[in-house]
C-alpha positions as CSV (number, residue, x, y, z in Angstrom):
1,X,8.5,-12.3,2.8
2,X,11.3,-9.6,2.8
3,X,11.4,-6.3,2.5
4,X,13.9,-4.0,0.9
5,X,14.1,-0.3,2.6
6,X,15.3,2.3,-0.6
7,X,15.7,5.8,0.5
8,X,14.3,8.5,-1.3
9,X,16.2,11.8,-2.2
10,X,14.0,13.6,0.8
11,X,15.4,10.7,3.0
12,X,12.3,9.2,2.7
13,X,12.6,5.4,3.3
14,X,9.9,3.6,1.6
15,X,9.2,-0.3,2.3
16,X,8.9,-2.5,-1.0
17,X,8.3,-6.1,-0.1
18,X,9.6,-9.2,-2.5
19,X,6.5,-10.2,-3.7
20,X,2.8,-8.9,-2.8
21,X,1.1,-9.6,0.1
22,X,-2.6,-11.5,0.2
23,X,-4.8,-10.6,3.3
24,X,-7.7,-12.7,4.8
25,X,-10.7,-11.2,2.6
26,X,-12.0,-10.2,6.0
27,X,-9.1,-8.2,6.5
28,X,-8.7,-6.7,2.9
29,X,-12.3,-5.4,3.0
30,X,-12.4,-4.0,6.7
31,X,-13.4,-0.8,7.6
32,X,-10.3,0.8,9.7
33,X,-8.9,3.5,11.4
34,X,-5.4,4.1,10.7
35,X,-2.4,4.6,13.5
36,X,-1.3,8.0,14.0
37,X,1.9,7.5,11.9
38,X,-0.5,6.8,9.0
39,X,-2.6,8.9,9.1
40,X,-2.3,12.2,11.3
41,X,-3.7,15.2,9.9
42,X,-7.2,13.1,10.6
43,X,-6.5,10.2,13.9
44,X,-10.3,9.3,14.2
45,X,-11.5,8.8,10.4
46,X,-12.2,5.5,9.1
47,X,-12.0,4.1,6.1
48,X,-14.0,1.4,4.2
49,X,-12.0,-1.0,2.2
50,X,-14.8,-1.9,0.6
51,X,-14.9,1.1,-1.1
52,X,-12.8,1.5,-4.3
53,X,-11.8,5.2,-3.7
54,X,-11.3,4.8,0.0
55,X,-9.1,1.7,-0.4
56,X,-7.0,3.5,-2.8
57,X,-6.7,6.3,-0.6
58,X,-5.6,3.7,2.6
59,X,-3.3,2.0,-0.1
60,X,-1.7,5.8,-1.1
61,X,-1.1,6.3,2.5
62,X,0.1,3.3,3.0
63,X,3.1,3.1,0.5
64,X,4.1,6.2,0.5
65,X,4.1,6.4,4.8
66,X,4.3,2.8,6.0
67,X,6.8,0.1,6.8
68,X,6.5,-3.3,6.7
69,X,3.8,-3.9,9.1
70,X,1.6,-2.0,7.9
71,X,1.9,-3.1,3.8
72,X,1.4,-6.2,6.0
73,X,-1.9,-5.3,7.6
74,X,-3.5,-2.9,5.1
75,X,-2.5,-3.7,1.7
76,X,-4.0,-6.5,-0.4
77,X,-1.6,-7.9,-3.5
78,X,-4.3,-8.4,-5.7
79,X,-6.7,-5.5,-5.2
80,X,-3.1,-3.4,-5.6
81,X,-2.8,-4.3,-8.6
82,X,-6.6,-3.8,-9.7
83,X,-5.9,-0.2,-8.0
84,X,-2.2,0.3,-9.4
85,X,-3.1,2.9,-12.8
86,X,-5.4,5.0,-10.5
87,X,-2.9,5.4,-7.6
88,X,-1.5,9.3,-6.8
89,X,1.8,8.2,-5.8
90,X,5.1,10.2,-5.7
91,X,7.3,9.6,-8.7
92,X,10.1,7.9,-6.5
93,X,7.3,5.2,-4.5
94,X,5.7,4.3,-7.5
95,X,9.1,3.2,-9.2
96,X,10.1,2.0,-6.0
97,X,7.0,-0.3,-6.4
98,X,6.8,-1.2,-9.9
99,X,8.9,-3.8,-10.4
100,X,7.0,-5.9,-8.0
101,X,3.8,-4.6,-8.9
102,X,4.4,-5.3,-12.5
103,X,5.9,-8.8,-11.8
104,X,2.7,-9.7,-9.8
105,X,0.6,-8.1,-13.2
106,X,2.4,-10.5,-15.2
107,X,2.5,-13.5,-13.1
108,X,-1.7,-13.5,-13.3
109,X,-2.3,-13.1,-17.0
C-alpha cells in the first residue's frame, strides 16, 4: 500500500493511502488508547471500537491527525465506509479522502 501526503492550506499534511486498509477483526473492534500525537487533550481515555460513535470518533482523529501508521493500525476500510456520511471531518480531509473512499463504495456494490 502507498500513501500520498497532500498538504492542507494550514500546512496540515494529511495521509490518504491508495486503496483502504482491512484490519484483523480483532484489531478493528479493540478497545484502545490512542498515542499522545492522537490524542492529547485526553492521553489515558480509551475507546471501544466496538462502539459505533466511539469508532467514528477514533476514525475522526485518526484522519484528520494521523500518518500512515496509524490509518494502518486504527482504521478499518470497510467499517470507514459504513461510517463515511456520519464523519465530522474538515472540508479539506474529507476531499482529500473521497476519492478512495468513494472508489472502495463502488467497488462493493
Amino acid at each position: 500500500m502507498r500513501f500520498e501526503e497532500r498538504t492542507t492550506r494550514r500546512g496540515r499534511t494529511i495521509a490518504v493511502p491508495s486503496h483502504l486498509p482491512r484490519l484483523p477483526p480483532a484489531q478493528a473492534l479493540a478497545t484502545v488508547r490512542l498515542p499522545l500525537h492522537l490524542h492529547w487533550s485526553a492521553p489515558r481515555r480509551s475507546f471501544d471500537l466496538r462502539d459505533r460513535a466511539q469508532r467514528a470518533r477514533v476514525y475522526e482523529i485518526v484522519l484528520r491527525e494521523g500518518g500512515p501508521m496509524d490509518v494502518l493500525t486504527y482504521v478499518d476500510g470497510v467499517l470507514l465506509t459504513e461510517l463515511w456520511p456520519d464523519l465530522v471531518l474538515p472540508r479539506e480531509v474529507r476531499a482529500a479522502w473521497a476519492t478512495v473512499v468513494d472508489r472502495a463504495m463502488t467497488e462493493a456494490a
